[in-house]
N, C-alpha and C positions, 0 to 999 in steps of 0.2 A: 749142739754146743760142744765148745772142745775147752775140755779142761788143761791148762799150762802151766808145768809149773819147773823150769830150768834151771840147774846151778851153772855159773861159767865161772870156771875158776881156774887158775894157771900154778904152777909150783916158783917160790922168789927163787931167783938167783941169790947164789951165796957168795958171790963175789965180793972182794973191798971196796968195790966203790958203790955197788947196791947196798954194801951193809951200814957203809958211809953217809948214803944218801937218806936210809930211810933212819940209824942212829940221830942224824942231826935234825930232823923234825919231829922223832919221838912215835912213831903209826906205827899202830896194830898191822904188817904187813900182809900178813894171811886176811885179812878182814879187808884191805883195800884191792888186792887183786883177788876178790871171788864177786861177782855180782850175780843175784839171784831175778829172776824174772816168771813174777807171775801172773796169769791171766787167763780169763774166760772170754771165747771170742764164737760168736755165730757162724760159721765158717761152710758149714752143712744147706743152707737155704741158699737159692739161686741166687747169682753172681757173677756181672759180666768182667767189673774192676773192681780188684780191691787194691790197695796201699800198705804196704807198710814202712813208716816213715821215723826218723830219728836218728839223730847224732849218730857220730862216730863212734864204733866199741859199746853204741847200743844194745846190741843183739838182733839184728834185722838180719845178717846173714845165719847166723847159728839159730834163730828162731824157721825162717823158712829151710833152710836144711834138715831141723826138727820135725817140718811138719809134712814137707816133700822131696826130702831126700837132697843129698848134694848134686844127682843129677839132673835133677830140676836147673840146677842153675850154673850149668855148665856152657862155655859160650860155643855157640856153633859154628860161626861164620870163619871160612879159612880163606886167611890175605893174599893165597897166592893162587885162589880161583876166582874168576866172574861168578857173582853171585847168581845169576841166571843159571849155572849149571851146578850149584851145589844141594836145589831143587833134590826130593828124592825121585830115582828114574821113572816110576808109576807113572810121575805127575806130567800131564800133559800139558803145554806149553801156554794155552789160554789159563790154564790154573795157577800156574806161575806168575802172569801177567796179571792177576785178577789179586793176588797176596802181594806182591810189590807195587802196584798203583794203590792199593786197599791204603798200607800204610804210608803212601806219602810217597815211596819212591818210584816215582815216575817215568823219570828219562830214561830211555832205551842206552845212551852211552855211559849210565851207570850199572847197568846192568853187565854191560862186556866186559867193561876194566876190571883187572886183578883185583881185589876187594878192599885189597891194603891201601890204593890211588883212592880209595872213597876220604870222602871229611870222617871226622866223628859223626857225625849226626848219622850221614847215610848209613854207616857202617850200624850204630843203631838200630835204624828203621830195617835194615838187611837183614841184621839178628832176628828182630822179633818175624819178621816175613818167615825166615828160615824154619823158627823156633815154632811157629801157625800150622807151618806142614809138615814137621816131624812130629811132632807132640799131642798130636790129636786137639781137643777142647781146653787142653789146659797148657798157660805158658807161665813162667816166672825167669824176670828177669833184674839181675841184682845191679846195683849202682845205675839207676833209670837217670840219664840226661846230668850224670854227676860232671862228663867232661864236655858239658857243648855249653853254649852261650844261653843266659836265661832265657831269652827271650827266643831262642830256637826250640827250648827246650818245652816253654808252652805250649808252641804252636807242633811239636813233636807228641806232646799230652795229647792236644786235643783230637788229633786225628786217629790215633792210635785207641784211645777208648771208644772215639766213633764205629772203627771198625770193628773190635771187639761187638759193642753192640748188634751193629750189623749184620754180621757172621752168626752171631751168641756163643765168641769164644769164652772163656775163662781166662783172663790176664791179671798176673799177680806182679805189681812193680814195687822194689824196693829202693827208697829214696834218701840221702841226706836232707832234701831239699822240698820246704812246702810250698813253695813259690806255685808247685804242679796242681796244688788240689782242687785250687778253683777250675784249671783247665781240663783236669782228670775227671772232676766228677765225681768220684769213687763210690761204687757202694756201700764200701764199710773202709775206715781203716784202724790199723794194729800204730798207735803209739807210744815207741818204743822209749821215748823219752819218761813218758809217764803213767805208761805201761798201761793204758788205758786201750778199750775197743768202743771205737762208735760207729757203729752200726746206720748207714744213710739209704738202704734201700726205697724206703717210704721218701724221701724227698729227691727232686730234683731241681735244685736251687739255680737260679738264671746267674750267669758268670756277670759279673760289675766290672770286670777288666777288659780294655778297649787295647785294641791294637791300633793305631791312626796311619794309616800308609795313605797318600797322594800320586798323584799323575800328572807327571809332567812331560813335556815334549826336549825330548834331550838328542843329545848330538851322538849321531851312526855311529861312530868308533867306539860307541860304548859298548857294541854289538861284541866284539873281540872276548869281554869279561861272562859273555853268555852264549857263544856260541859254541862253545864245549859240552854244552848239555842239549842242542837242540838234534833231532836227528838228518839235518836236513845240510847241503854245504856253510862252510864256514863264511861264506861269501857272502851280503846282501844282495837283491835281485837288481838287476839294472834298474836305469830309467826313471821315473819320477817314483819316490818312495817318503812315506813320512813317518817319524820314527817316535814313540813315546817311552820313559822309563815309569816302574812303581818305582816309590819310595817307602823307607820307613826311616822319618830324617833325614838324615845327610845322606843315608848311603841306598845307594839303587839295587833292591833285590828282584826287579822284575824287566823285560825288554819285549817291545810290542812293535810291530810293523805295519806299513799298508803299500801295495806296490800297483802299480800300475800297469798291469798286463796288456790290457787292450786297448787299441788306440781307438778314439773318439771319432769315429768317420760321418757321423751323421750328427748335422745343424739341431741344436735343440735337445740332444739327448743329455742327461748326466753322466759327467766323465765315470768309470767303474773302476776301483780299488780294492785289492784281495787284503783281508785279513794274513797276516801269514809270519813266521819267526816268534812267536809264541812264546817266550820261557821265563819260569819263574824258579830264581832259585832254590838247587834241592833242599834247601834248610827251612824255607819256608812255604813248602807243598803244603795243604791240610786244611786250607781253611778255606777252598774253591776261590783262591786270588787269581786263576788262571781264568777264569769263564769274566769274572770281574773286571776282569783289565781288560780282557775284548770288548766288551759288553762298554763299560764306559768311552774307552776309544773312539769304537764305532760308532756312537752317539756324536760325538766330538767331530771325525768323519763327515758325518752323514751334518752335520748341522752346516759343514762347509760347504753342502750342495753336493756330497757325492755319491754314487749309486756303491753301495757298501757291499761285498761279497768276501767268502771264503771258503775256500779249498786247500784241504789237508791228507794226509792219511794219517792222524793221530788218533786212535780208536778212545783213549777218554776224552780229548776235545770233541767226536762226535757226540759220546754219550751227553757229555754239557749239554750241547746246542741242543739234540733231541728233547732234551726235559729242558727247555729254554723257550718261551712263548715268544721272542725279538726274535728269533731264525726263525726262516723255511728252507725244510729239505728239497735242495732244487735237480738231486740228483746222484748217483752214486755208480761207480763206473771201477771196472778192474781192467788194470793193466798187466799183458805179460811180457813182463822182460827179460830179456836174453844180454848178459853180459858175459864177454870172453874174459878167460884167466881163470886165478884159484883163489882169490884173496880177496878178505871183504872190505878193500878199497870200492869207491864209487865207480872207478874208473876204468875196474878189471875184476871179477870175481864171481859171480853165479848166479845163476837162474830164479828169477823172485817175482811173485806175485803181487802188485799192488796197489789193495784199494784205495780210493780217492773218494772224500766224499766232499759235496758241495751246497753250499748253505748262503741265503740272502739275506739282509737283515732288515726286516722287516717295521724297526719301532717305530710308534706313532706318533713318539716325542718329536 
């Protein structure tokens, strides 16, 4: 148990128009800028998430600077490098990939860009990535999801405490905002408002809040607002191709493909359509809507009569489909390629190994 017990208090200005403001309403001025903060909080017994949550000029940053230092909460991530290489040099490059898919940030072409080109969110999700392999077991991170859109910001909770668990990091987030706790989970949190600590290790309460996203068959130019995040060309494939969006509402955070690679030469057989163009915006990674949006499609597909297939090299869409009983692994093959030039254009640039793996879909719906 930690006993807490903080003065925060600032010295008045003596100016005329402080002496003016605080003279014409009559306040004990030393008495309204000191606030005192006291509490007992469990903080010593295991803990993947905690919270500490409350207003503004609560004491949420001076309480965990109190308890871990202001370098605890220091931001890491620099705008003017690819977060792929701010990694420290130890870390070998699967481990990299295993802390930025972990929390949600997925796409390889957020990975390259200068860090600054990220949204909020991702810039976020980079942090704590950053913050997982500098920091050993324990991370805190102040103002959690204060500048993203609520509803990015749950679905940025929930995958982030996911991992934690996973891992069995230590993640300590400090929030204006309790919109998060249902999605957080939290072990314990520090209520800054009313200075209270509740302790929830013993429960693990089922979330009542619904995300409701839909699939519908939307029109290929939509392809343009997602193909910045796919790693694959900015192009659709020729030839016969059919195209689906997620929704959440009005607006489409997800783009889903099936193309038609091989031509049907034989009477009687089903035409064959590759899964493929895949992406789900980086705001809303975290809640596996990418295996979901295949997954429902190719039902969709396959209901139209077609022999359903996919071929990628995205190493978390394999892991999907592996722990996915509607696929079968129909085969897994490496390519070596040899491109001339210096420069990681598709077109000209270096020598790269790459697997492909391939998958049928098998449901019996």
């Amino acid at each position: 148990m930690v006993d807490i017990d903080l003065t925060l208090s600032v010295e008045a200005s003596r100016s005329f128009r402080c002496q003016k403001a605080a003279d014409g309403l009559d306040i004990d001025v030393a008495k309204k800028l000191t606030h005192r903060f006291q509490l007992t909080a469990d903080l010593d017994s295991p803990y993947n998430v905690g919270l500490i949550v409350g207003a503004s000029g609560s004491g949420k940053t001076t309480l965990a600077t109190h308890l871990w230092g202001a370098a605890a909460l220091e931001r890491t991530v620099d705008g003017s490098l690819p977060v792929i290489d701010q990694f420290p040099k130890e870390f070998e490059y699967k481990a990299c990939v295993r802390l930025l898919t972990g929390v949600g940030l997925t796409q390889v072409p957020c990975w390259i860009r200068p860090a600054f080109t990220l949204s909020n969110g991702q810039r976020e999700r980079a942090e704590i990535a950053l913050k997982m392999a500098s920091s050993g077991e324990f991370v805190a991170i102040d103002e959690w999801t204060s500048v993203v859109d609520r509803t990015v910001a749950k679905i940025m909770s929930n995958c982030v405490a996911r991992w934690a668990r996973k891992t069995g990091k230590r993640v300590v987030l400090l929030s204006c905002h309790r919109d998060v706790i249902e999605w957080l989970a939290p072990d314990w949190i520090v209520d800054c408002d009313k200075q209270l600590f509740d302790d929830r290790r013993s429960l693990r309460p089922e979330r009542k809040e619904k995300l409701q996203f839909d699939i519908r068959q939307c029109d290929r130019d939509s392809w343009r607002f997602f193909s910045k995040y796919h790693y694959l060309s900015e192009r659709l494939p020729g030839g016969l191709i059919f195209t689906f969006g997620l929704f959440l509402g009005a607006d489409q955070v997800g783009f889903q493909c099936f193309a038609n690679y091989v031509p049907n030469k034989y009477a009687g057989r089903r035409v064959m359509v590759h899964s493929n163009r895949t992406v789900i915006h980086p705001d809303y990674v975290g809640l596996g809507l990418g295996i979901k949006l295949i997954n429902e499609t190719s039902k969709i597909m396959q209901q139209r009569g077609y022999d359903v297939r996919a071929k990628f090299s995205s190493a978390p869409v394999f892991e999907a489909m592996q722990r996915d009983p509607l696929w079968k692994l129909l085969g897994v093959s490496r390519k070596h390629k040899i491109v001339r030039g210096g420069t990681m254009e598709r077109t000209s640039g270096f020598r790269l190994d790459v697997t492909t793996y391939e998958f049928q879909f098998i449901c019996p719906c």
